[in-house]
DSSP file (Angstrom, degrees, kcal/mol; ACC not computed):
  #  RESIDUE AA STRUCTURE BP1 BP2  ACC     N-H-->O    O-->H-N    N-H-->O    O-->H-N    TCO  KAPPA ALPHA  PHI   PSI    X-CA   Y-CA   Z-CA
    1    1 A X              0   0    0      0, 0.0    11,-1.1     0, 0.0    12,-0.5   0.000 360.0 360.0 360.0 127.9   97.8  115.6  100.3
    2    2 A X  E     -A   11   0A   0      9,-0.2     2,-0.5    10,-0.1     9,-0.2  -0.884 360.0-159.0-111.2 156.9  101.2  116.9   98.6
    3    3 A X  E     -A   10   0A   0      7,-1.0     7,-3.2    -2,-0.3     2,-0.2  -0.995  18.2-146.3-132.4 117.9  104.7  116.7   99.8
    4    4 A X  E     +A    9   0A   0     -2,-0.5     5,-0.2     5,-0.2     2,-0.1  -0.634  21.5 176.9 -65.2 133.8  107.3  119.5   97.9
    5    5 A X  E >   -A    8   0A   0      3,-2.9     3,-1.2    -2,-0.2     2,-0.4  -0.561  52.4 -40.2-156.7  99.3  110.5  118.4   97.4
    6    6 A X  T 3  S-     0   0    0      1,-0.2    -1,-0.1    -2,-0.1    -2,-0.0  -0.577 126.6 -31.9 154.4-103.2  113.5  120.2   95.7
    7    7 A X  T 3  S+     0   0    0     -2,-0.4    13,-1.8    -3,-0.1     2,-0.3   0.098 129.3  76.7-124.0  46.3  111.6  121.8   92.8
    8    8 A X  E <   -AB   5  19A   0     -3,-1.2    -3,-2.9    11,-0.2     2,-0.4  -0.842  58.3-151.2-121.7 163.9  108.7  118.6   92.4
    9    9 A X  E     -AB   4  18A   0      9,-2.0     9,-4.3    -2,-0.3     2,-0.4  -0.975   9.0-137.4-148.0 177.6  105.6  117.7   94.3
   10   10 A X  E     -AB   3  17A   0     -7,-3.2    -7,-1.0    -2,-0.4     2,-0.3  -0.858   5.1-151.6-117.5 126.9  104.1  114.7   94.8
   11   11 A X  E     -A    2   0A   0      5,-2.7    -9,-0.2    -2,-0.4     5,-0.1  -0.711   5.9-163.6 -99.0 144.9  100.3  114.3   94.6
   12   12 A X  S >  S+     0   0    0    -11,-1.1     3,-1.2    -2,-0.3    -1,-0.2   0.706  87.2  53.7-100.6 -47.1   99.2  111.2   97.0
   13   13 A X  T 3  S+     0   0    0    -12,-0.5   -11,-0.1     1,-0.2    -2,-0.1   0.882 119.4  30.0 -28.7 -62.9   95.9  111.0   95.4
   14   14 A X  T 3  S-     0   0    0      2,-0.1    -1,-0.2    11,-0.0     3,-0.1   0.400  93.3-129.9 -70.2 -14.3   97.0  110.8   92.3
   15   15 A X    <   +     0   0    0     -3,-1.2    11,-2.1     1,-0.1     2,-0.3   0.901  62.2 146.6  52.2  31.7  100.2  109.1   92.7
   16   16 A X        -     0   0    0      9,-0.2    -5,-2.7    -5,-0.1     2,-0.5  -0.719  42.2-156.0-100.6 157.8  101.7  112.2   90.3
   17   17 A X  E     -B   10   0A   0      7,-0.4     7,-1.7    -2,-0.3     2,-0.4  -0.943  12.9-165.8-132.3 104.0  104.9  113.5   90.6
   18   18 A X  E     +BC   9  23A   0     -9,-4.3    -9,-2.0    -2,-0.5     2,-0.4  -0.812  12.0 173.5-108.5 135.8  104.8  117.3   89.1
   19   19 A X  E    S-B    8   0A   0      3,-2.2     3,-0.2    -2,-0.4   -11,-0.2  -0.918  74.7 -11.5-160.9 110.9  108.2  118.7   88.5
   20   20 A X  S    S-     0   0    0    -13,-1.8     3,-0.1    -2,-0.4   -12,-0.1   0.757 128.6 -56.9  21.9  62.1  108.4  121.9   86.8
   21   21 A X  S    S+     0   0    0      1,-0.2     2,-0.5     0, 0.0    -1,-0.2   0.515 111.4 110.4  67.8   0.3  104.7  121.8   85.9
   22   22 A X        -     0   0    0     -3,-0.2    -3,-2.2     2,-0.0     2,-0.5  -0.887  61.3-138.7-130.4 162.3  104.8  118.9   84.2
   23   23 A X  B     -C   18   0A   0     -2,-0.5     2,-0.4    -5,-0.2    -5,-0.2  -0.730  14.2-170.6-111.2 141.1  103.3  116.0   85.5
   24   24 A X        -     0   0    0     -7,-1.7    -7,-0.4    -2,-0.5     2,-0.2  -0.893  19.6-129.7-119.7  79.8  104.7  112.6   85.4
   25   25 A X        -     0   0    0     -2,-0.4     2,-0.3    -9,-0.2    -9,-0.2  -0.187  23.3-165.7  -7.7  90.9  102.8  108.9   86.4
   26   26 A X        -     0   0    0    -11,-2.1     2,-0.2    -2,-0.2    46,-0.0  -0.686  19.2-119.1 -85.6 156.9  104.7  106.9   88.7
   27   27 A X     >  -     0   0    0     -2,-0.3     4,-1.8     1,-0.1     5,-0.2  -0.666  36.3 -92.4 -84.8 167.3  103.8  103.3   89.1
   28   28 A X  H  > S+     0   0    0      1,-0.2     4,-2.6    -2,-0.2    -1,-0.1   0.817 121.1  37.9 -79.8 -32.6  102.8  102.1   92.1
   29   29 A X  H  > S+     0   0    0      2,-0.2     4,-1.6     1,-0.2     5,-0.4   0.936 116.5  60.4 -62.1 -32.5  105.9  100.7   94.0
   30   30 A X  H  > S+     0   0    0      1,-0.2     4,-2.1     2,-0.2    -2,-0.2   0.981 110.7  38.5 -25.0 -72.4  107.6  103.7   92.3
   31   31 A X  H  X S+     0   0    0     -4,-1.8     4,-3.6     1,-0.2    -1,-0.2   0.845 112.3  55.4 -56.6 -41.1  105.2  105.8   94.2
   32   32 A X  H  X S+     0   0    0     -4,-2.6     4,-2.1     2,-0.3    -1,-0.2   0.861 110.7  46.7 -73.8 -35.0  105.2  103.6   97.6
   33   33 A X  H  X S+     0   0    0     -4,-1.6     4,-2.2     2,-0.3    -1,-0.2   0.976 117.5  46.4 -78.9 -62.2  109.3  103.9   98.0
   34   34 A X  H  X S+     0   0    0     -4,-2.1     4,-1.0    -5,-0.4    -2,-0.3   0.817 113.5  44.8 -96.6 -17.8  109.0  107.6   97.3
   35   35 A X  H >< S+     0   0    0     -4,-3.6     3,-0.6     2,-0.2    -1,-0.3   0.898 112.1  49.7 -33.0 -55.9  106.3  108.3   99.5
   36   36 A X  H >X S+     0   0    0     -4,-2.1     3,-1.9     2,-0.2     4,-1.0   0.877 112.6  48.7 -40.5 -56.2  107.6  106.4  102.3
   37   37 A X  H 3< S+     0   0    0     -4,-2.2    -1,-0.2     1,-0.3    -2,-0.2   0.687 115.3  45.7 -87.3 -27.8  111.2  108.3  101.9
   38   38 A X  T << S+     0   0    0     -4,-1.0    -1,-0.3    -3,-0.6    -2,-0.2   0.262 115.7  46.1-105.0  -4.5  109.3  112.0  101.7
   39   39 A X  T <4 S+     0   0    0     -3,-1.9    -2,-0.2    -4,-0.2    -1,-0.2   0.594 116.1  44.0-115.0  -7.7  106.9  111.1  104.9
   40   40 A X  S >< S+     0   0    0     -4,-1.0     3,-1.5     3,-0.1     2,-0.3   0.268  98.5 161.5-120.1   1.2  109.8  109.7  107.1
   41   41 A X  T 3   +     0   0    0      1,-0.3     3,-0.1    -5,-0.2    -3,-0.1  -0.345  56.2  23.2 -42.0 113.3  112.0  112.7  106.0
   42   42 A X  T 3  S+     0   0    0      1,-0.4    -1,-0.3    -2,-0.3    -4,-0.0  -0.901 111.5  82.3-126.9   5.3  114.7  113.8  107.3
   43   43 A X  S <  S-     0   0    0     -3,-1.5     2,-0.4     1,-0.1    -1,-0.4  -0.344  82.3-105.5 -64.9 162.1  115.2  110.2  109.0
   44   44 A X        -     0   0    0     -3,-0.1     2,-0.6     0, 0.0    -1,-0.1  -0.808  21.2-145.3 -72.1 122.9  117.0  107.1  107.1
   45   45 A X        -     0   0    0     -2,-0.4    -8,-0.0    -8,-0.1    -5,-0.0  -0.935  23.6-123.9-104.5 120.9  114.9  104.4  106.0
   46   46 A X     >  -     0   0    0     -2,-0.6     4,-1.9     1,-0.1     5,-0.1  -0.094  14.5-121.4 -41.7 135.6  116.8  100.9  106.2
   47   47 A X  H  > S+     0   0    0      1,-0.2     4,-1.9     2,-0.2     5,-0.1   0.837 112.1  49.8 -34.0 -48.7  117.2   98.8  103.6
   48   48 A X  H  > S+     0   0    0      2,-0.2     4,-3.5     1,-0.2    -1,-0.2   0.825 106.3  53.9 -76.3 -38.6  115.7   96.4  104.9
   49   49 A X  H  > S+     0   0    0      2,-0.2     4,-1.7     3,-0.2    -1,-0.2   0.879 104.1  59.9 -73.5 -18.2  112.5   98.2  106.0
   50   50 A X  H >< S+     0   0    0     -4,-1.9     3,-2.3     2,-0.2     5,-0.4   0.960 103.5  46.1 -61.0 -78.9  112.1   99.4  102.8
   51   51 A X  H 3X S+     0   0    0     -4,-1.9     4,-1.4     1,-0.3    -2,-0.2   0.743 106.8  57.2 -52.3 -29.1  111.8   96.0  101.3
   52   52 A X  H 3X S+     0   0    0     -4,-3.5     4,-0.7     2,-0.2    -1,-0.3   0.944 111.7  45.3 -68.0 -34.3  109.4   94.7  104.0
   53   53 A X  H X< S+     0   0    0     -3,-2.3     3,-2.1    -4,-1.7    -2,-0.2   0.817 124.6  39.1 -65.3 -81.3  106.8   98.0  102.8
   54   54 A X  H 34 S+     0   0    0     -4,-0.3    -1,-0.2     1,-0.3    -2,-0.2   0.212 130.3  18.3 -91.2   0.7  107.4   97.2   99.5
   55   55 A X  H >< S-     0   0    0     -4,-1.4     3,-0.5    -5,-0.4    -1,-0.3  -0.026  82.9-169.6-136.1  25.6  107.6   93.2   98.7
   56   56 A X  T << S+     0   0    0     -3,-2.1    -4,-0.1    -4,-0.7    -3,-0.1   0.351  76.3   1.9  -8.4 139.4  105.5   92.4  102.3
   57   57 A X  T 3  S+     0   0    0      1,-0.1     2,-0.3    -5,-0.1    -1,-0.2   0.726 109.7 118.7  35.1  48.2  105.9   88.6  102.6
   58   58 A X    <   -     0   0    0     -3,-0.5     2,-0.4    -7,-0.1    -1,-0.1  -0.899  66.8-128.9-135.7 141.4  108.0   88.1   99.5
   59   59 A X        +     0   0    0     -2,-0.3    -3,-0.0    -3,-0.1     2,-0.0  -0.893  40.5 177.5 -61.9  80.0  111.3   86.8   99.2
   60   60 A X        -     0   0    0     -2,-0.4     2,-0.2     1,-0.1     3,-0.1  -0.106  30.4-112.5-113.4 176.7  113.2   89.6   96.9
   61   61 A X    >   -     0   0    0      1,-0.1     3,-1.1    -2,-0.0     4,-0.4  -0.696  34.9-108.2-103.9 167.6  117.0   89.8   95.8
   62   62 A X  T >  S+     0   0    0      1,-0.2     3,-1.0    -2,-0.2     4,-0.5   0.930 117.5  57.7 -80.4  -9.5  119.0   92.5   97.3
   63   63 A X  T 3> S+     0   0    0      1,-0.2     4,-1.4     2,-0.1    -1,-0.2   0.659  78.7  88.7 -75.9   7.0  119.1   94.3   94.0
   64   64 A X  H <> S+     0   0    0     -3,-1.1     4,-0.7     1,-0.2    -1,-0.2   0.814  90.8  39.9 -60.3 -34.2  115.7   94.4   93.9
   65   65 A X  H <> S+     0   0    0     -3,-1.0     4,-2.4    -4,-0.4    -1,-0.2   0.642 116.2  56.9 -86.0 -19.6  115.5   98.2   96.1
   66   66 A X  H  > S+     0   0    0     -4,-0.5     4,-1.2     2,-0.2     5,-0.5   0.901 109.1  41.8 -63.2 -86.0  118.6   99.3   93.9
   67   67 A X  H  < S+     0   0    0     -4,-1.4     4,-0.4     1,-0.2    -2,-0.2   0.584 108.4  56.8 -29.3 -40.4  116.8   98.7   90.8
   68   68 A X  H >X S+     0   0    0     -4,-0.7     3,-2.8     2,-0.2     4,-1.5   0.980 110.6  53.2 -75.8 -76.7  113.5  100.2   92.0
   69   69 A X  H 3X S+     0   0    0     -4,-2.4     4,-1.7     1,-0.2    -2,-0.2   0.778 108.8  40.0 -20.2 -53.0  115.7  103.4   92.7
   70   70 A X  H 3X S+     0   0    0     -4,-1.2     4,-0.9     1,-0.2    -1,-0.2   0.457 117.4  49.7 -98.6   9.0  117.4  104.1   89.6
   71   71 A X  H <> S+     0   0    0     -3,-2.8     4,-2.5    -5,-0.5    -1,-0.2   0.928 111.2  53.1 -96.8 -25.3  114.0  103.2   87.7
   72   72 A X  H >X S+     0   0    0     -4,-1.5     4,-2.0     2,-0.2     3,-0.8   0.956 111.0  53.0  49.3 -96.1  112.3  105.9   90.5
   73   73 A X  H 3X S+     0   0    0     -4,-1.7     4,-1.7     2,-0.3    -1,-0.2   0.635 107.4  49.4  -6.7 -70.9  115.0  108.1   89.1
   74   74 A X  H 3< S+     0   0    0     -4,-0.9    -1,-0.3     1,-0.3    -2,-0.2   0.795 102.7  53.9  -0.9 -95.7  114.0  107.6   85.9
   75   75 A X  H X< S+     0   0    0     -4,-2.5     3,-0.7    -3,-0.8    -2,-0.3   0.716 109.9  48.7 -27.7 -64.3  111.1  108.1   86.1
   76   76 A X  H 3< S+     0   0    0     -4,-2.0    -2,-0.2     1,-0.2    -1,-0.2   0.954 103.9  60.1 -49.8 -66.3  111.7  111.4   87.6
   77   77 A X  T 3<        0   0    0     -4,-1.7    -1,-0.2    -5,-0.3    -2,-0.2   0.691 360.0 360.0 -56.5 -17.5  114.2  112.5   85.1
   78   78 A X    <         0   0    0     -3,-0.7    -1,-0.2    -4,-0.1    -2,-0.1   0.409 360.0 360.0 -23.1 360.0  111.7  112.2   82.3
């Protein structure tokens, strides 16, 4: 399964992110945040439900989903 988004897609198999033909390795909460955000499109996903997908039954700080963004970002921006 792929999800298109501006001028990337996102391989689920693979956990790749290809963005103008070239292909980029997310890690896996990387991948899980931006999966989640591209299958629940065009809704808002809560802060807070985000950190339950992605730290289940962990105690996390609240910059912990910030940070995950701008490395996400990053990532992308390679």
């Amino acid at each position: 399964m792929e999800f298109q988004f501006a001028n990337a897609r996102l391989n689920v198999a693979t956990q790749c992110v290809i963005i103008d033909e070239r292909s980029t390795q997310l890690d896996d909460r990387a991948f899980m945040l931006l999966h989640c955000l591209l299958q629940r499109r065009p809704q808002v996903c809560s802060h807070a439900d985000l950190v339950k997908l992605l730290w289940p039954n962990t105690v996390v700080s609240d910059w912990s989903l910030p940070k995950l963004v701008s490395d996400l970002r990053s990532q992308l921006n390679r």
